[in-house]
C-alpha positions as CSV (number, residue, x, y, z in Angstrom):
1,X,2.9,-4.1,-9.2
2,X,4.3,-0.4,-9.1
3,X,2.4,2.4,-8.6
4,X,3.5,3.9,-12.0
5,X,3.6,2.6,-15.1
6,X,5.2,3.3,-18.7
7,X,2.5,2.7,-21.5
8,X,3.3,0.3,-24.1
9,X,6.7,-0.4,-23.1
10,X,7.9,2.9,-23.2
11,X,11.3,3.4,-22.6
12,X,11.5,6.8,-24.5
13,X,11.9,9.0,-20.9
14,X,8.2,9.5,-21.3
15,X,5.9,10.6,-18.5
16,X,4.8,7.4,-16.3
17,X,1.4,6.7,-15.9
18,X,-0.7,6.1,-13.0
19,X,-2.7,2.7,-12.3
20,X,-6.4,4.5,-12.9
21,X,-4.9,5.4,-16.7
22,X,-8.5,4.1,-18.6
23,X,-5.7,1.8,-20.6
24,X,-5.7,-0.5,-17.9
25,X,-9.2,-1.4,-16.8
26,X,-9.3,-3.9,-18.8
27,X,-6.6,-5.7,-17.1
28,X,-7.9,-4.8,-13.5
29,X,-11.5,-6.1,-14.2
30,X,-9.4,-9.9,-15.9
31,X,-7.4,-9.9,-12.2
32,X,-11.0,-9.2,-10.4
33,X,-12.4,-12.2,-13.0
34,X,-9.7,-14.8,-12.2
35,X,-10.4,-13.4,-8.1
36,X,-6.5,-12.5,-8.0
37,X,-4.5,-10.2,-5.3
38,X,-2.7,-7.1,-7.0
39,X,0.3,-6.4,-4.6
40,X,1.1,-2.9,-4.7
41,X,4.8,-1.6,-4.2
42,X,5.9,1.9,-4.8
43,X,8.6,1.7,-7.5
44,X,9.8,5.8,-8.1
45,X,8.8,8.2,-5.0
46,X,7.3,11.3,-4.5
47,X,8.6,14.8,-4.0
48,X,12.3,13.4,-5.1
49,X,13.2,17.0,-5.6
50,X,13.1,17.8,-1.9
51,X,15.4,15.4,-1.2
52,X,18.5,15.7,-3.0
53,X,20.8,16.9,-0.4
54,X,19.2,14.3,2.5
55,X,20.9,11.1,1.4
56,X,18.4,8.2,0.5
57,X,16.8,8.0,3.7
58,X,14.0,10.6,2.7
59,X,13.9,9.3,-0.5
60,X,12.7,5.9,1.2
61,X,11.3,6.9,4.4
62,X,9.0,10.1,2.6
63,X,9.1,9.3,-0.9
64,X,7.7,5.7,-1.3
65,X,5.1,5.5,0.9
66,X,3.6,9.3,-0.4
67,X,3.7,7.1,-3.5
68,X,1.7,4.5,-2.4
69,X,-0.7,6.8,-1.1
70,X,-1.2,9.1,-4.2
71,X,-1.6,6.0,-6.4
72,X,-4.3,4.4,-4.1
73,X,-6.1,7.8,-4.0
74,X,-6.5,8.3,-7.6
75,X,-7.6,4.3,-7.7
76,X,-10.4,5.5,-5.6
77,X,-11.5,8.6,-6.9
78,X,-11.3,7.2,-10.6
79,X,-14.5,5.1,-9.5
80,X,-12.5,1.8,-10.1
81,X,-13.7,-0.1,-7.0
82,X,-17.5,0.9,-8.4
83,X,-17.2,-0.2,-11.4
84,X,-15.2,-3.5,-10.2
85,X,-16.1,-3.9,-6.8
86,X,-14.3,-7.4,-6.2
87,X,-10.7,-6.0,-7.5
88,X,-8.7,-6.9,-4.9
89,X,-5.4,-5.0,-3.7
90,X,-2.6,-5.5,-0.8
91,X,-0.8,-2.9,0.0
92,X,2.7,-2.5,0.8
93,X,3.8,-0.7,4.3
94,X,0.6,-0.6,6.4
95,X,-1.0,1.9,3.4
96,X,1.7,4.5,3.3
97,X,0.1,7.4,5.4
98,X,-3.7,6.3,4.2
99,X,-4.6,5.2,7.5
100,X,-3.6,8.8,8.9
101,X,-4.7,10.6,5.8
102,X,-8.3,8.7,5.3
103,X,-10.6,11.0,7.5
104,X,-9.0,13.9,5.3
105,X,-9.5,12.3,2.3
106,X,-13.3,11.9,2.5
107,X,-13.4,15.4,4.1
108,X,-12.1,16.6,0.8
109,X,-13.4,14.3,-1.7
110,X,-17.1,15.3,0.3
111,X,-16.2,19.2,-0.7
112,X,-15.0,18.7,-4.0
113,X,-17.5,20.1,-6.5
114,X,-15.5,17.7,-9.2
115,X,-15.8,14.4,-6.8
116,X,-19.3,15.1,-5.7
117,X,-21.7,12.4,-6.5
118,X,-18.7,10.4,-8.2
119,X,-18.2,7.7,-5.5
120,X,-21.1,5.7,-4.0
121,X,-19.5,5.6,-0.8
122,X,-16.6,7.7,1.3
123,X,-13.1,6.6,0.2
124,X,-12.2,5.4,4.0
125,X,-15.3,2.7,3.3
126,X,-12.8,2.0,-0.2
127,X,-10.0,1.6,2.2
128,X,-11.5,-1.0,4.2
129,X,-11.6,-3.5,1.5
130,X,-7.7,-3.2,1.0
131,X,-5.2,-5.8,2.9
132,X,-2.3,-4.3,3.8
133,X,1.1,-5.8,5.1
134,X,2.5,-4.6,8.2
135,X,6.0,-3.2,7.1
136,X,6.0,0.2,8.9
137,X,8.2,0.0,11.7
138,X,6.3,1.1,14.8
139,X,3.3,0.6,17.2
140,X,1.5,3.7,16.6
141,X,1.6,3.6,12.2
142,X,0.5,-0.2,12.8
143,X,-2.3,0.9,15.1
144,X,-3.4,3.4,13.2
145,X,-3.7,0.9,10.3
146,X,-5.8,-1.8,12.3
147,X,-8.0,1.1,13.7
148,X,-9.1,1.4,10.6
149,X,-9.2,-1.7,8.5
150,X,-9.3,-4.4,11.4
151,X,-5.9,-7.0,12.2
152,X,-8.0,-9.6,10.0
153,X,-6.4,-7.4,6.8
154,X,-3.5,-7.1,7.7
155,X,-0.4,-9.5,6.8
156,X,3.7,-9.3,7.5
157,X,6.0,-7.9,5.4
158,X,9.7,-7.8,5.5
159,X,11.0,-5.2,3.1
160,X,13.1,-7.5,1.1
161,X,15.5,-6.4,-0.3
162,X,15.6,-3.0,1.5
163,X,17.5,-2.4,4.6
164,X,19.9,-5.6,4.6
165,X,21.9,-6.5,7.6
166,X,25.5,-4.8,8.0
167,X,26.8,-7.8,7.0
168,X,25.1,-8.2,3.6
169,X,22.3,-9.9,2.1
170,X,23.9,-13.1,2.0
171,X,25.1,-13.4,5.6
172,X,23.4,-15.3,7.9
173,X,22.8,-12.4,10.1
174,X,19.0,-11.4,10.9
175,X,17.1,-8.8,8.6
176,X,17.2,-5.7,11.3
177,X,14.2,-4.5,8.9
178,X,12.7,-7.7,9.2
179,X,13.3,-8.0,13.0
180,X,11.9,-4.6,14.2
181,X,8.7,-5.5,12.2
182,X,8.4,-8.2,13.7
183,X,9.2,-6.9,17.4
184,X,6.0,-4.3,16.7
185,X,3.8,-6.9,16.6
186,X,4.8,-7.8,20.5
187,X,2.4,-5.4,21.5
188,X,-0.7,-6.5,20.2
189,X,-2.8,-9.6,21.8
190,X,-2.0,-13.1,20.7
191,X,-4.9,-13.4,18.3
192,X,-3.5,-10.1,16.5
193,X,-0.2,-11.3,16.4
194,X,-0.8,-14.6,14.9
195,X,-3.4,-13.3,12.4
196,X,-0.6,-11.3,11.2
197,X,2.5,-13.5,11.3
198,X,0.5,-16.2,9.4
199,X,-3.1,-17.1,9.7
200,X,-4.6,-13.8,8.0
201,X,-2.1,-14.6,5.2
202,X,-3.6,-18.8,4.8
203,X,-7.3,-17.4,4.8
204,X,-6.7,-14.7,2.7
205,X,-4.5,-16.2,0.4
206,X,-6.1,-19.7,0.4
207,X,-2.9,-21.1,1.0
């Protein structure tokens, strides 16, 4: 699911919508009732106007993630995971910079006359009932994700169909993308590693 959404069908150049639009509760709390995973995938970026004259690279590296962490934000402060506490999300590329951000964000959500009172609990405890994949490309952005949901939540990703190999996606050369994700999980013990290459995947998944 992307993080932004056209209402109705709208193809009219229309502003998107966010997933904690009112519109679409009644859809989260059906998911939470048939005890589905929503896989969350930024679809647009953030801050594209900063970017213009850097290639795509920002675009991807900056403006995807930001998106993933705005649009789980708002899902938090809207009071969504109160209101349907068994709504279940995995998101894409270790949480986008949530896992950096989340000691920030209940600092300011704490402080926020508007936010005061709205939440029954700090939106890092919110954060902690996420999965997330493990699609970020380093040790320390990995870390800093099981530091603060645990390896049990965390699955592997590949980032199919971004980054292909030089050779194109239909060569039989390996995924670069896929491989360095993969090589980051080296350091981590064997329990860790397995959890997240396919064991926290069959228990959370029920496969």
């Amino acid at each position: 699911l992307g993080t932004m959404l056209r209402k109705d069908n709208d193809t009219s150049g229309k502003p998107m919508v966010w997933l904690d639009d009112p519109s679409l509760e009644e859809f989260f709390q059906k998911v939470a009732d048939l005890n589905l995973m929503i896989f969350i995938h930024p679809h647009y970026g953030i801050g594209n106007e900063h970017y213009h004259d850097a290639g795509h690279a920002l675009f991807l590296a900056l403006g995807f993630p930001f998106e993933t962490t705005v649009c789980m934000s708002r899902l938090i402060v809207s009071g969504i995971f109160d209101r349907i506490p068994n709504l279940k999300f995995l998101v894409a590329h270790s949480g986008g910079t949530l896992p950096f951000l989340a000691g920030r964000l209940d600092s300011c959500v704490m402080s926020d006359p508007e936010l005061i009172g709205k939440l029954k609990k700090a939106p890092s405890e919110y954060l902690k009932n996420f999965y997330y994949d493990c699609t970020i490309y380093h040790n320390p952005g990995l870390q800093a994700a099981i530091d603060l949901v645990g390896s049990d939540r965390i699955m592997f990703g590949t980032d199919n169909p971004f980054f292909p190999p030089p050779g194109g996606a239909q060569s039989d050369e390996a995924w670069p993308s896929t491989v360095k994700n993969y090589d980051i999980l080296e350091r981590l013990s064997h329990n860790e590693r397995e959890g997240m290459l396919r064991e926290n995947a069959k228990r959370i998944l029920d496969l």
